[in-house]
PALUMMI-514318 format. One line per field, with one value per residue (C-alpha): residue number from 0; y, z, x. Coordinates in Angstrom, 1 decimal, always signed. Layout:
N
k	[NUM, ...]
y	[Y, ...]
z	[Z, ...]
x	[X, ...]
***
This chain:
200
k	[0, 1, 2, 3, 4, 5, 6, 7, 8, 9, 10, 11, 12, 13, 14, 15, 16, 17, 18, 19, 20, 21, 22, 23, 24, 25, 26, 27, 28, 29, 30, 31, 32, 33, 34, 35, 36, 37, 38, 39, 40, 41, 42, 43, 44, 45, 46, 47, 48, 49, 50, 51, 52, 53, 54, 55, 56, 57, 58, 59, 60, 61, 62, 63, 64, 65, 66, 67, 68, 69, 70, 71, 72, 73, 74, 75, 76, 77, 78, 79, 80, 81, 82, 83, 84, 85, 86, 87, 88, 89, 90, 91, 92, 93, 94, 95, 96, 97, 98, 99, 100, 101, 102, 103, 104, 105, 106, 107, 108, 109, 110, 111, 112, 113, 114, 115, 116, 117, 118, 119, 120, 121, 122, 123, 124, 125, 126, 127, 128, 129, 130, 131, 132, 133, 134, 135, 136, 137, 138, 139, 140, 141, 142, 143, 144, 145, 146, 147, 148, 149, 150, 151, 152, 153, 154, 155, 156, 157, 158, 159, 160, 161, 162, 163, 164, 165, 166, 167, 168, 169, 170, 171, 172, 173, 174, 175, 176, 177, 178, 179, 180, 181, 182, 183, 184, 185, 186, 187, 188, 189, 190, 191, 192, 193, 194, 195, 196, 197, 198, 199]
y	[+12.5, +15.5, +15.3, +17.9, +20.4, +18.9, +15.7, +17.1, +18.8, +15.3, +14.2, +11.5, +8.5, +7.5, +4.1, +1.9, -1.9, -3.9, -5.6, -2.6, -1.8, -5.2, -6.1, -2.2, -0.7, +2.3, +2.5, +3.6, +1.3, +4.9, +4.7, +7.6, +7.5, +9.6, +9.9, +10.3, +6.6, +5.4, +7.1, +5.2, +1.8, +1.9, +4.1, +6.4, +8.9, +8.2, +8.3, +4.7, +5.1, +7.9, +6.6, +3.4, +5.8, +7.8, +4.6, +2.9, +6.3, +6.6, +3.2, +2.8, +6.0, +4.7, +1.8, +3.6, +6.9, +8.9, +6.2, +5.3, +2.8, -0.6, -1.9, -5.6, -5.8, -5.3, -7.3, -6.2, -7.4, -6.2, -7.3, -7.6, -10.7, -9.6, -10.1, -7.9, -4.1, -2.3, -4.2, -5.7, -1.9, -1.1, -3.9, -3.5, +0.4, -0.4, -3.6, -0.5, +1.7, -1.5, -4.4, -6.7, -9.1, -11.9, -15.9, -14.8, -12.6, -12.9, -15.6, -14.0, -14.8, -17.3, -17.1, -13.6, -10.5, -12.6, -10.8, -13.8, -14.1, -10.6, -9.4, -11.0, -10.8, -11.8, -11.8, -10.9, -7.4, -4.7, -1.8, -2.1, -2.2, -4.0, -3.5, -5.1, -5.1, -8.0, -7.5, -6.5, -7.9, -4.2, -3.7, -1.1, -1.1, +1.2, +2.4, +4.7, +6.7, +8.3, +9.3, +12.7, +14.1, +13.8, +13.9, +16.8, +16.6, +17.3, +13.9, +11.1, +12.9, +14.0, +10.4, +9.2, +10.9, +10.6, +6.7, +6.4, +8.8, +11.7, +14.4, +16.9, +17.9, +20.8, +18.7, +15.8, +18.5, +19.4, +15.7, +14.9, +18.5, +17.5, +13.8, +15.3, +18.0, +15.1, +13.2, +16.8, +17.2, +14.1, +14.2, +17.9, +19.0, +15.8, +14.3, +14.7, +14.1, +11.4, +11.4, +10.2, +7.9, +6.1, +4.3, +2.5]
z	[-45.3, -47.0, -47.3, -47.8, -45.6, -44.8, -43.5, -40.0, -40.0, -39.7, -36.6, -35.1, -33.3, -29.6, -28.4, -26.1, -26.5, -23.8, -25.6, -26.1, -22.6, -21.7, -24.1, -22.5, -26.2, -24.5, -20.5, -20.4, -23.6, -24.9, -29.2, -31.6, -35.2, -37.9, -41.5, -42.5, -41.1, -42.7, -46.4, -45.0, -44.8, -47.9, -49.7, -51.3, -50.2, -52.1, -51.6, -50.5, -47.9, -46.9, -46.1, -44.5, -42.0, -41.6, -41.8, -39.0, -36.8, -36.9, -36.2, -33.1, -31.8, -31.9, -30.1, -27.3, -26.9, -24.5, -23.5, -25.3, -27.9, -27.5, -30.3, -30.0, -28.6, -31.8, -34.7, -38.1, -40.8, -44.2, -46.6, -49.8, -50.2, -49.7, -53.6, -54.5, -55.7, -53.0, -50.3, -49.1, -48.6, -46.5, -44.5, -43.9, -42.8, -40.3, -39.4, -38.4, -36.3, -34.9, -34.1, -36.2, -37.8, -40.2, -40.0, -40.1, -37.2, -33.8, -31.7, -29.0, -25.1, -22.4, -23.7, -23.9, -26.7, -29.6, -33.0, -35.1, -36.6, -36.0, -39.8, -41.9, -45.7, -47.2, -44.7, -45.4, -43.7, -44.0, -45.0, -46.1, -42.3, -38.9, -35.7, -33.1, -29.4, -28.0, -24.5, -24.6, -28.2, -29.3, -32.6, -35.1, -39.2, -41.2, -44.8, -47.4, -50.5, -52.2, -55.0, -52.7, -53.2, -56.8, -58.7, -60.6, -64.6, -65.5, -63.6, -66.5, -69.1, -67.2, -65.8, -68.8, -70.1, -67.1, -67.7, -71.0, -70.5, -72.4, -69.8, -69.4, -65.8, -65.6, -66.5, -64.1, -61.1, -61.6, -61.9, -58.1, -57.0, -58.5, -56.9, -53.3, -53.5, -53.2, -50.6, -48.7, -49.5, -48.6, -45.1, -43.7, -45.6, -45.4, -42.1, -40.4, -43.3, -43.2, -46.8, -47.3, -43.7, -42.6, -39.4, -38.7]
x	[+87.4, +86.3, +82.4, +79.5, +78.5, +75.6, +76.5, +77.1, +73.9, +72.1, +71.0, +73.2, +72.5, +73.4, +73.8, +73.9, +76.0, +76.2, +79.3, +81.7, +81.2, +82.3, +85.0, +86.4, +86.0, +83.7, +83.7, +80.3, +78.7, +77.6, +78.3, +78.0, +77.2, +76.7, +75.5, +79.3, +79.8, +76.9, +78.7, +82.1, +80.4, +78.8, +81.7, +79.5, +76.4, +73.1, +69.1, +69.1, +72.4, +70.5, +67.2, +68.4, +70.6, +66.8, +64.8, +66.6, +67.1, +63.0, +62.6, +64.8, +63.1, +59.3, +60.7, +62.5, +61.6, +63.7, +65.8, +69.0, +68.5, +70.5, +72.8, +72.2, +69.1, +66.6, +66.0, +65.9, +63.4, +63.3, +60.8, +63.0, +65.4, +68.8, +69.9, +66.8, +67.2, +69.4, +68.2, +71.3, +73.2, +69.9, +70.7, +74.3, +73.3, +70.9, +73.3, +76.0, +73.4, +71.6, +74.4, +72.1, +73.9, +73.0, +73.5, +77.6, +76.8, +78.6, +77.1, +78.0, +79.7, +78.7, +74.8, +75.2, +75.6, +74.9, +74.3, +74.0, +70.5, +68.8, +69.0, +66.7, +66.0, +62.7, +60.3, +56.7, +55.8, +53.1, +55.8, +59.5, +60.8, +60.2, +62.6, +62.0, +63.1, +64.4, +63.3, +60.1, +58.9, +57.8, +57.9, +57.5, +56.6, +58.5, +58.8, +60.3, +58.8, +60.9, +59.0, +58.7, +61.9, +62.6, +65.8, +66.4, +65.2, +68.8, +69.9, +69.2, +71.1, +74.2, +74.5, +74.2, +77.1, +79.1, +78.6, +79.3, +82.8, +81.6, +81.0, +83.3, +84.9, +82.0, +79.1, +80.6, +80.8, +77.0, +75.8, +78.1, +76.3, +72.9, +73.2, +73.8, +71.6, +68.7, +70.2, +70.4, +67.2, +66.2, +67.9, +67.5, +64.4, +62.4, +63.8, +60.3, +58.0, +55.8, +55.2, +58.5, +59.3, +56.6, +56.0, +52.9]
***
């Protein structure tokens, strides 16, 4: 897949999952993912992709520090009902990076790795955001502004004509450039800015 530059200059996540080290799918558990798989899932790269990969990163780090995170062993809650605004794609990125899964999630072997039930929709919350560890009960409030990194004035007009088919090649190359340039913005310039990701 031929992406932007910048996609590999975000940081990654490493985990941990109990399951693919016993169904044999990684002989030491250890997972990698990056931005780029977080774009595959959701087939394109936007601010919302983006800040559900940085959302879920920040909030799996407050939780376990130094030590590996474990797919499969937080729960997700997100404050929007899963039809509401872009709610749903947020879920299925931090269902990627997490293991969450929803009521059609894996239930799991002999009492063991279940999935089924750790992504829930609608639930009332201080922020956008709460993981949660399933061992210890630690949890962490999380949320997104946006509003911070601001599309460029050009955007409305150019998507406008992109939409409507009356944008030529050169005017549909600078809306795809303008549209990344605030997701790379939004993920190397802002990665650390508590303006814009908040955990409480």
């Amino acid at each position: 897949m031929s992406h932007p530059e910048f996609f590999e200059r975000v940081p990654r996540l490493r985990a941990r999952d109990p399951l693919a080290e016993f169904l044999g799918a990684s002989d030491d558990g250890i997972l990698e993912y990056g931005y780029a798989d977080a774009v595959r899932l959701a087939g394109h790269s936007c601010p919302t992709v983006a800040a559900a990969y940085r959302i879920t990163l920040l909030g799996l780090a407050r939780l376990y520090g130094r030590e590996l995170p474990e797919r499969g062993g937080v729960r997700v809650d997100i404050r929007q009902a899963q039809e509401e605004g872009v709610a749903g794609v947020i879920g299925a990125v931090a269902s990627l990076l997490t293991g969450t899964a929803g009521e059609g999630g894996f239930r799991g072997l002999g009492g063991r790795f279940g999935r089924r039930g750790l992504l829930r929709y609608g639930v009332t919350l201080p922020l956008d955001y709460r993981f949660t560890r399933l061992d210890t009960g630690a949890a962490v409030d999380c949320g997104v502004d946006l509003r911070h990194v601001p599309a460029d004035p050009e955007m409305p007009l150019l998507m406008q004509k992109c939409l409507q088919g009356q944008a030529d090649r050169q005017e549909r190359e600078r809306f795809a450039g303008l549209w990344q340039d605030r997701v790379r913005r939004l993920l190397t310039e802002h990665w650390e800015d508590p303006r814009v990701f908040v955990a409480g």
